[in-house]
C-alpha positions, -999 to 999 in steps of 0.1 A, spaced: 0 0 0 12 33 -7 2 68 8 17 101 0 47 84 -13 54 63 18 52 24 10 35 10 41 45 -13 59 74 1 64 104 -22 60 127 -4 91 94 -6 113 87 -44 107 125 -53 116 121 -71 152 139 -45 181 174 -47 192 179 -61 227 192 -24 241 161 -7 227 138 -34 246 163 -32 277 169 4 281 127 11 278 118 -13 300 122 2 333 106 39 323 77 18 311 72 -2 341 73 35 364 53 51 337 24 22 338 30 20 378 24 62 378 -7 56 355 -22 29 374 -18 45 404 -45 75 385 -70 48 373 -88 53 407 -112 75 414 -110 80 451 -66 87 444 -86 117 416 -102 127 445 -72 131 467 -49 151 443 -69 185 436 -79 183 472 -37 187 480 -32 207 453 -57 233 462 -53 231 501 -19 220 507 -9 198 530 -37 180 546 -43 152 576 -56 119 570 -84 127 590 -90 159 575 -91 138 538 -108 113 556 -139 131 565 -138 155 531 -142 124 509 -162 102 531 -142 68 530 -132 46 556 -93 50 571 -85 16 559 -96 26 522 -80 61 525 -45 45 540 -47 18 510 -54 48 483 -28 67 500 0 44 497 -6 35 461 -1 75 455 30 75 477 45 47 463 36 57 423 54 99 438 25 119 434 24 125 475 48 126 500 37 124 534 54 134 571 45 125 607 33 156 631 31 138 663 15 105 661 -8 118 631 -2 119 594 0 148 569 -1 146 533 10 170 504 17 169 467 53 158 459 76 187 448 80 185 413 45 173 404 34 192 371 9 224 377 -7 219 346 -18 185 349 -32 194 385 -48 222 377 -67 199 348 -76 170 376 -83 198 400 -110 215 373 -121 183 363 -128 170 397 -135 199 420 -150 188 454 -180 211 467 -174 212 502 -178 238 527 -143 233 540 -114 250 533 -81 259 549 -95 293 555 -120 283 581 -106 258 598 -128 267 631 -163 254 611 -145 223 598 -147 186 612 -124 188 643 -88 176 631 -61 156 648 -39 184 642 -51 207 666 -23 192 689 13 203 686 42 174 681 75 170 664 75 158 625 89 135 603 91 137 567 89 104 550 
């Protein structure tokens, strides 16, 4: 077949890869396809234009916004930890979450838009919100 003077198929593009082009691919796929799985959620959405918008947030605090159970939040958490979208540090025996430096604006501002939760909290009147585990004072830990 031929189409604006190109002869398909191809005969470069049907020649099986080279070992090193398999072999040096194969590891960004596999972080690429974790990062990507770690997306296909919708309860993780949920969690990223709530960080993005508000900062750092406790688990109770995302816990009570969302409306899941701590076991499903600390499961949905992890996957986003362990794919780098969130980083997360210890403030006394509690847990805060943020967005991991780095993390592209323009791809959070499109979840955040996309997925906007209608809530009547915000960081900006913290008295009226659920009370949080945070209103204690206690060293930190970033992990």
């Amino acid at each position: 077949m031929q189409t604006d003077g190109v002869v398909y198929p191809r005969a470069q593009a049907t020649v099986p890869p080279r070992e090193a082009e398999l072999a040096s691919h194969h590891e960004d796929a596999e972080a690429l396809a974790e990062r990507f799985q770690a997306l296909a959620d919708a309860s993780r959405l949920k969690v990223l234009p709530l960080l993005y918008s508000r900062g750092e947030m406790c688990a109770c605090e995302l816990q009570s916004v969302l409306g899941v159970s701590a076991s499903n939040l600390s499961f949905h958490l992890q996957v986003l930890r362990h794919a780098g979208f969130v980083k997360s540090r210890r403030v006394g025996k509690w847990t805060v979450y943020r967005l991991s430096p780095g993390m592209p604006n323009g791809f959070l501002s499109a979840v955040a838009m996309r997925f906007a939760i209608r809530s009547g909290f915000s960081s900006a009147n913290r008295e009226e919100a659920p009370a949080c585990c945070l209103c204690e004072a206690g060293e930190s830990e970033e992990s």
